[in-house]
C-alpha positions in Angstrom: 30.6 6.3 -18.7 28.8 7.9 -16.0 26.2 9.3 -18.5 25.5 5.5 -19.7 24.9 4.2 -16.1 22.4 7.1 -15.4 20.7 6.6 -18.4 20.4 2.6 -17.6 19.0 3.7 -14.2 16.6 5.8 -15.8 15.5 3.6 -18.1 15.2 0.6 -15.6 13.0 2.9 -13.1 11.1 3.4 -15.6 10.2 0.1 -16.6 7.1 -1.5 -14.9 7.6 -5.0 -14.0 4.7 -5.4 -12.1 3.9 -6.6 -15.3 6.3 -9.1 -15.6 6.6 -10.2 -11.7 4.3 -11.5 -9.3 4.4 -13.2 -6.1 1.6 -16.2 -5.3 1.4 -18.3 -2.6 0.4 -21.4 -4.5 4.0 -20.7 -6.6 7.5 -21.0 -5.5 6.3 -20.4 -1.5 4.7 -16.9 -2.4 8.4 -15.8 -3.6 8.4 -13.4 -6.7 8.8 -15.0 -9.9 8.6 -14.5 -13.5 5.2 -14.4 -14.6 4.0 -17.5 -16.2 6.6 -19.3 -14.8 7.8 -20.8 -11.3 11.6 -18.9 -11.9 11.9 -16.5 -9.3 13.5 -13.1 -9.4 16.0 -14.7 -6.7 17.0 -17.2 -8.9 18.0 -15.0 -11.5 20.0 -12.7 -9.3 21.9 -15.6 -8.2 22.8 -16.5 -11.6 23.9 -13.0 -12.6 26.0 -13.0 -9.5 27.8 -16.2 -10.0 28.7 -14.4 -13.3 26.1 -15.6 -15.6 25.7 -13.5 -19.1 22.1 -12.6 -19.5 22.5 -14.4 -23.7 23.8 -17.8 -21.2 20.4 -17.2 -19.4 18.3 -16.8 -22.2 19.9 -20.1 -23.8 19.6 -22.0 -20.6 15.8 -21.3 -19.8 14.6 -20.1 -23.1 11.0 -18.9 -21.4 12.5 -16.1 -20.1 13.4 -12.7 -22.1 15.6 -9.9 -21.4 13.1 -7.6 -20.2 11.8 -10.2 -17.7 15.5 -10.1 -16.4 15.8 -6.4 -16.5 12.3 -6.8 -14.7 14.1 -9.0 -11.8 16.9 -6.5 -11.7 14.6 -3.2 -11.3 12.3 -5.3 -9.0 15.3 -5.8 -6.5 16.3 -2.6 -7.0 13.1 -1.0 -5.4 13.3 -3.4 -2.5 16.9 -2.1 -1.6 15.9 1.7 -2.4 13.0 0.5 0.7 14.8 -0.3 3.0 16.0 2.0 5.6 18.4 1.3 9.0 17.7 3.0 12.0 20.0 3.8 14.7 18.8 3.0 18.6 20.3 4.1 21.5 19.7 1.7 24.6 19.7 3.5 27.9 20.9 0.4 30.3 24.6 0.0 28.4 24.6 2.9 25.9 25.3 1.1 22.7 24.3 1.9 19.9 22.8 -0.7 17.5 21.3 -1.1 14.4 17.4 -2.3 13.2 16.2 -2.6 9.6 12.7 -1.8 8.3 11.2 -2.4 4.8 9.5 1.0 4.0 6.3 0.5 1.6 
């Protein structure tokens, strides 16, 4: 099983969806979408959260494929594999808290 999930990994990593994800300002408020369309990668997160099968999907909005879902999957992906948390130590109270960057 472990084998399978590394090799989907792989495979998703290396998939370019730059080609099949943009982000425009004069679509969807800049968010990234689909290419040639206005259905952004968010969107289609959400529905594979709330439990969505990717053959529902591609029934429901029959513009998009499976790669351009893989594509919203991989291009999250990177975003989370970005982003790092950084610990800070204030000197008035001594806490420790916690600040997020996006690394490019």
């Amino acid at each position: 099983m472990r084998s399978i999930i590394r090799s989907i990994i792989s495979q998703m990593t290396k998939r370019n969806f730059s080609s099949r994800i943009e982000a425009n300002p004069e679509i969807a408020f800049g968010k990234p979408v689909v290419k040639e369309t206005r259905i952004s990668v968010e969107f289609v997160l959400g529905l594979l959260e709330a439990g969505w099968k990717v053959d529902e999907i591609l029934k429901e909005y029959p513009t998009l494929t499976q790669k351009d879902i893989l594509a919203c999957i991989s291009y999250a992906r990177k975003l989370v594999g970005e982003w790092k948390i950084y610990p800070l130590l204030f000197k008035n109270n001594h806490s420790k808290r916690f600040i997020s960057s996006g690394i490019r």
